[in-house]
Backbone bond lengths (Angstrom), bond angles and torsions (degrees), N, CA, C in turn:
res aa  C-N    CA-C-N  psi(-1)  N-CA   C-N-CA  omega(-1)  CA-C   N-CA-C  phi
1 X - - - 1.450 - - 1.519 109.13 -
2 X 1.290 121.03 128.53 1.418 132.46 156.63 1.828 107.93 -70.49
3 X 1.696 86.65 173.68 1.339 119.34 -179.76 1.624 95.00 -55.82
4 X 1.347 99.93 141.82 1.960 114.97 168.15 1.271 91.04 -117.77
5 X 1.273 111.87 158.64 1.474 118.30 -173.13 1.944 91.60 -154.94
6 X 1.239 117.95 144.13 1.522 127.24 -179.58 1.434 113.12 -174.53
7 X 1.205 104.27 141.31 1.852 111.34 -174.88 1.869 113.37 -122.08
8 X 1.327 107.26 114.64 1.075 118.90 176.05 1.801 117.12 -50.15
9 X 1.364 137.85 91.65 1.380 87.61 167.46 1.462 143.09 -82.12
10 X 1.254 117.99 -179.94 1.599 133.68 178.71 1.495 123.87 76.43
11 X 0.900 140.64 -120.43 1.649 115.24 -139.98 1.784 82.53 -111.95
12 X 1.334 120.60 135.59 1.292 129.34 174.33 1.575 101.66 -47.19
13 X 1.213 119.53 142.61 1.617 117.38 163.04 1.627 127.48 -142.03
14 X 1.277 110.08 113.35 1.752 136.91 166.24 1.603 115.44 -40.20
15 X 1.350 90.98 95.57 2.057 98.75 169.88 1.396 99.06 -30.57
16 X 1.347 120.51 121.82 1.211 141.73 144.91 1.341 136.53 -52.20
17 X 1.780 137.21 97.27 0.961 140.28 176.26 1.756 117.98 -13.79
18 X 1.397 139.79 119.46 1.133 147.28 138.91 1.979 108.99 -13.51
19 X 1.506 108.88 133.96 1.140 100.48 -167.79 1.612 100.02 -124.72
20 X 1.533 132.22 171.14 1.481 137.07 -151.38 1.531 90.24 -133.71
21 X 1.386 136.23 110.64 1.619 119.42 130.50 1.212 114.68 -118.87
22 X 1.284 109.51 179.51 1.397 107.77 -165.28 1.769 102.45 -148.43
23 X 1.561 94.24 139.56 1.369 98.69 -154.93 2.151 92.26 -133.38
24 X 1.048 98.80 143.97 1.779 92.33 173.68 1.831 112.26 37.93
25 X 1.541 101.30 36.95 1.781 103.64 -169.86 1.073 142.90 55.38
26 X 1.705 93.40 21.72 1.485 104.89 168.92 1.005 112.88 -131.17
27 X 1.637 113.98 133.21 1.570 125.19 178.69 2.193 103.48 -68.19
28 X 1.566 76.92 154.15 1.587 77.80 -160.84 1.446 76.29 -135.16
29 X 1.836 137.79 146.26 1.142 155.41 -179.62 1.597 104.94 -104.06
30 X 1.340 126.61 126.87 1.353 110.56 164.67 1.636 96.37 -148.04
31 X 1.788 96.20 153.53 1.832 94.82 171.34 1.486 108.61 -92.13
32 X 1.361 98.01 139.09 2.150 88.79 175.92 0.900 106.51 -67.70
33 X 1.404 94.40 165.92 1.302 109.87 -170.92 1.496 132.59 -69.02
34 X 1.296 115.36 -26.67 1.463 133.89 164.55 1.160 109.41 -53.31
35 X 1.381 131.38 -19.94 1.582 134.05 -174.92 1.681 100.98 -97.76
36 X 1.149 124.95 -35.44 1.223 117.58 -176.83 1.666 120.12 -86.73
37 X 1.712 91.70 -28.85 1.713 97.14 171.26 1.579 95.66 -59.50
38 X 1.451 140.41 -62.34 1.294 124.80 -141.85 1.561 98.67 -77.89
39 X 1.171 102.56 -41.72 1.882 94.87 174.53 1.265 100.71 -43.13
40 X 0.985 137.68 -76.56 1.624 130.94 -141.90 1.622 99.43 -63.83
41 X 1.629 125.12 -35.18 1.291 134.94 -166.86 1.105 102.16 -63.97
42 X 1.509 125.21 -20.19 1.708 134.46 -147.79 1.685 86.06 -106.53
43 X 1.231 137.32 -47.14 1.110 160.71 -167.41 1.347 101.78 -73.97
44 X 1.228 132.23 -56.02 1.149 140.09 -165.12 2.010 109.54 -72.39
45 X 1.412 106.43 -40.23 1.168 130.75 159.96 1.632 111.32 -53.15
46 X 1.622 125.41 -80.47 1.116 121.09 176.64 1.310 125.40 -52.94
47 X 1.155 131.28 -32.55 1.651 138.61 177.56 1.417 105.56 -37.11
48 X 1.019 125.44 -74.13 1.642 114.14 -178.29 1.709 118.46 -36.43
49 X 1.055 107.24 -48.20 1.390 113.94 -177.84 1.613 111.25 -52.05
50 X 0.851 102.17 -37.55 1.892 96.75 -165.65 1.612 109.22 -127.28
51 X 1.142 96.30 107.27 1.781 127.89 172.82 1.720 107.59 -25.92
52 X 1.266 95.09 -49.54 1.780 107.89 170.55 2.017 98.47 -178.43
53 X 1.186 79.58 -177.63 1.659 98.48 -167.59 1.729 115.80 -63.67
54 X 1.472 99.28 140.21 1.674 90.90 172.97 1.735 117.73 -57.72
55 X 1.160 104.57 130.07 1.954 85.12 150.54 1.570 120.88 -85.78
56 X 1.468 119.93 167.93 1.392 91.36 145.66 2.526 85.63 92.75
57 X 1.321 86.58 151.45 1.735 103.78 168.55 1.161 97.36 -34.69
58 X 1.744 108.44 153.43 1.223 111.77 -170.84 1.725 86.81 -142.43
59 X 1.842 135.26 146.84 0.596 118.93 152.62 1.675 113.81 -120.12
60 X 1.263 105.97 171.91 2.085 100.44 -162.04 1.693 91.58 -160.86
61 X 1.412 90.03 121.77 1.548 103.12 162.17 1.666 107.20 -136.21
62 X 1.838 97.57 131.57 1.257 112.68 -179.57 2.188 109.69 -103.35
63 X 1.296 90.82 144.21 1.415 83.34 177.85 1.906 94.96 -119.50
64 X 1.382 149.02 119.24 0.971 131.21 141.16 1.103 135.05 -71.45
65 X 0.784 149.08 140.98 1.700 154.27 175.01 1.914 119.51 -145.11
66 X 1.474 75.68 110.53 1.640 110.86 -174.36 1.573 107.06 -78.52
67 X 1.371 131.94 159.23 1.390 130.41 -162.45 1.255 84.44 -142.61
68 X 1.604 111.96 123.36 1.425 121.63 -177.27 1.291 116.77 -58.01
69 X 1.602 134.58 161.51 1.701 119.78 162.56 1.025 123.72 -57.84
70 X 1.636 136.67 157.01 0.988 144.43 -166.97 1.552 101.46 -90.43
71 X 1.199 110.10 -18.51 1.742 102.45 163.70 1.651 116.70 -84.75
72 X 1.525 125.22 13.06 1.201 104.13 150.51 1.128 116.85 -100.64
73 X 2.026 92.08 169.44 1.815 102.55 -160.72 1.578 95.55 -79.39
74 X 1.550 99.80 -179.51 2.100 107.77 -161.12 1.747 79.20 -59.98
75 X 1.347 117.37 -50.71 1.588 120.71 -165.97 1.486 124.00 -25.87
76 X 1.694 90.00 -63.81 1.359 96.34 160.26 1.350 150.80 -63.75
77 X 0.975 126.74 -47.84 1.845 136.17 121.10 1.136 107.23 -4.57
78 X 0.713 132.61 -61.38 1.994 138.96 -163.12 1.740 84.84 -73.53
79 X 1.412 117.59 -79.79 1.374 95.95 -166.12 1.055 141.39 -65.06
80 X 1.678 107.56 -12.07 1.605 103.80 159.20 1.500 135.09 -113.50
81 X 1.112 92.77 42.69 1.955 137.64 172.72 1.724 87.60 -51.94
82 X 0.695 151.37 116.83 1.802 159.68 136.96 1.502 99.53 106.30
83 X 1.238 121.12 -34.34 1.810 117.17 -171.95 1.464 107.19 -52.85
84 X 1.479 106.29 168.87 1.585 127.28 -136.62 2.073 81.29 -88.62
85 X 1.257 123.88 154.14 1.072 128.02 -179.02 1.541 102.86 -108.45
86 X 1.230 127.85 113.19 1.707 126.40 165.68 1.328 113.78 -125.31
87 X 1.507 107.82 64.39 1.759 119.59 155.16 1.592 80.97 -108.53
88 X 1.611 80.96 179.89 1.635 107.38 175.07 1.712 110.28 -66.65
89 X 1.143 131.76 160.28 1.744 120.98 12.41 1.348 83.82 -96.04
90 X 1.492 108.63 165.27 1.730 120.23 -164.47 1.552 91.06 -99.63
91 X 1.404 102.60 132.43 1.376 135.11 177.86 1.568 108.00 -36.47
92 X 1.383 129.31 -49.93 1.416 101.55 178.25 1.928 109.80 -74.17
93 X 1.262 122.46 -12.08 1.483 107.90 167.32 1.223 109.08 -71.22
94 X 1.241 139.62 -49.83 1.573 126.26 173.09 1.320 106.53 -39.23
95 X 2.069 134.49 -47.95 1.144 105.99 -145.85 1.600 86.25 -93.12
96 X 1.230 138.50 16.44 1.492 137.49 -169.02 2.290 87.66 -98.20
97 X 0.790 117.04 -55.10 1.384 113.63 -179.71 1.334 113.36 -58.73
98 X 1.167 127.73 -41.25 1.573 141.43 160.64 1.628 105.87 -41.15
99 X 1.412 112.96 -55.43 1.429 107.91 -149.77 1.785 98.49 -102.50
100 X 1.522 106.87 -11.92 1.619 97.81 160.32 1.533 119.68 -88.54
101 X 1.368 127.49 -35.86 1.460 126.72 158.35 1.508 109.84 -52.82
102 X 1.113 146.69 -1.25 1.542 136.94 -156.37 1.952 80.16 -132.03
103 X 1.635 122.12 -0.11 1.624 81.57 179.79 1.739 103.80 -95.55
104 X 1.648 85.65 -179.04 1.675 101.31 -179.24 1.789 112.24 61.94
105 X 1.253 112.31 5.97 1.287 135.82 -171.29 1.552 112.01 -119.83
106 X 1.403 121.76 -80.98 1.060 121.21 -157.84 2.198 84.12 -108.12
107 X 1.062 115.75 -7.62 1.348 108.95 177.11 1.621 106.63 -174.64
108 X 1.393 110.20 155.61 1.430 94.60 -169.62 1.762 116.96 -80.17
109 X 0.896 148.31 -42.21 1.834 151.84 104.58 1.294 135.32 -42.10
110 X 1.444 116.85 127.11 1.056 133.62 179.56 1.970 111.29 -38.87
111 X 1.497 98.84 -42.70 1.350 120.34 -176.11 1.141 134.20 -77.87
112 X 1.398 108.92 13.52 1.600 137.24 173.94 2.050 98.11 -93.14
113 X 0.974 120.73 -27.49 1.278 140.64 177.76 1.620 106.19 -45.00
114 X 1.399 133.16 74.60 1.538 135.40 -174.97 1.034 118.73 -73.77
115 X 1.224 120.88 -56.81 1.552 138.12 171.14 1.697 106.07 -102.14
116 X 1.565 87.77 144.70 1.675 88.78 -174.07 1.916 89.54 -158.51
117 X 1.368 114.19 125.02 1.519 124.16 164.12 1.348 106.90 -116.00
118 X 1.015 124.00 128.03 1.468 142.44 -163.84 1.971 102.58 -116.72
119 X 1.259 147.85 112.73 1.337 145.52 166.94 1.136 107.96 -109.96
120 X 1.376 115.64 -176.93 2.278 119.07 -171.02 1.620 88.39 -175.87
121 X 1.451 115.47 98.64 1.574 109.09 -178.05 1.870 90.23 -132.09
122 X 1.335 81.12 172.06 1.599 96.43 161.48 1.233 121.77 -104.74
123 X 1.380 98.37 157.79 1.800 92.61 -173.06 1.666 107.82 -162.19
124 X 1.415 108.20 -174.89 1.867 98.70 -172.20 1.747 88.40 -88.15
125 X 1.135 125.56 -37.83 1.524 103.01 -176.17 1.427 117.70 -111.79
126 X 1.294 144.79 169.64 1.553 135.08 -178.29 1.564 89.08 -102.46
127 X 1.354 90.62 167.56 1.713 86.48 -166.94 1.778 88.77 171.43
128 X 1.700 118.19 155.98 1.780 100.08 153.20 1.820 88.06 -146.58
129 X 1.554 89.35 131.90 1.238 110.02 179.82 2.133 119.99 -109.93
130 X 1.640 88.93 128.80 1.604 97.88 -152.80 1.627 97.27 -130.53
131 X 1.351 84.42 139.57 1.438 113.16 179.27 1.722 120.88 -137.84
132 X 0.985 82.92 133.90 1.892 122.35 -164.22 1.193 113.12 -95.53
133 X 1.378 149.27 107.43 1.273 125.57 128.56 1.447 117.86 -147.60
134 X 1.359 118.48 153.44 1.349 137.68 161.55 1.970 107.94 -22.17
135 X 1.116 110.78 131.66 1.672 113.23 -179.40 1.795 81.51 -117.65
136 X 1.775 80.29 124.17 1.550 96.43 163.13 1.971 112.95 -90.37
137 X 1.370 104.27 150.60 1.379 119.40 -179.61 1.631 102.44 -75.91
138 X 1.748 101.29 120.58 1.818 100.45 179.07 1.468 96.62 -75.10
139 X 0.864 121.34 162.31 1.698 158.43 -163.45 2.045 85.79 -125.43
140 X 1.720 90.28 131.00 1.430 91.97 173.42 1.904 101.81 -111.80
């Protein structure tokens, strides 16, 4: 298997903290729902691509790309045209939503995942663009 390559669109999005209520005095754990819609959306997206799951090392590079506000001037936009993005959501929660929507899909555990490059730029459209592939074993 070669490299898969696929681009999410719209606004990059950060795995969402696990949440607590409590019902008859018992705490009950749940993920919101915004975290599970985009997994499955992410999932639903990659599925075509891959016949079945890698075995074996996995390598994964995420690109996010954030789309500046529409209340900045062209000026601003222009200068932060490719530069590194450091608002929220923090880059390893994007690549944690990535790599739980992508299991049983693009691999059977998240934790097969060896290599992992994570980026946060600006750009004219939001979008997160991901790449997949099988890591071959070097031969010494």
């Amino acid at each position: 298997m070669t490299s898969v390559q696929f681009t999410i669109p719209g606004k990059p999005f950060g795995k969402q903290r696990a949440r607590a209520t409590a019902r008859g005095g018992f705490a009950r754990m749940y993920t919101p729902k915004e975290t599970v819609s985009f997994e499955r959306s992410v999932g639903t997206i990659a599925a075509p691509l891959f016949a079945r799951p890698i075995t074996g090392p996995v390598r994964l590079r995420i690109i996010a790309v954030f789309e500046p506000a529409a209340s900045w001037s062209k000026k601003k936009r222009a200068t932060h045209l490719h530069r590194p993005h450091t608002q929220k959501p923090d880059l390893d929660n994007v690549a944690k939503a990535i790599k739980d929507g992508l299991n049983r899909i693009a691999w059977a555990d998240d934790s097969q995942v060896a290599d992992l490059h994570v980026a946060k730029l600006w750009g004219i459209a939001a979008c997160t663009q991901v790449w997949v592939e099988p890591m071959t074993e070097q031969k010494d």
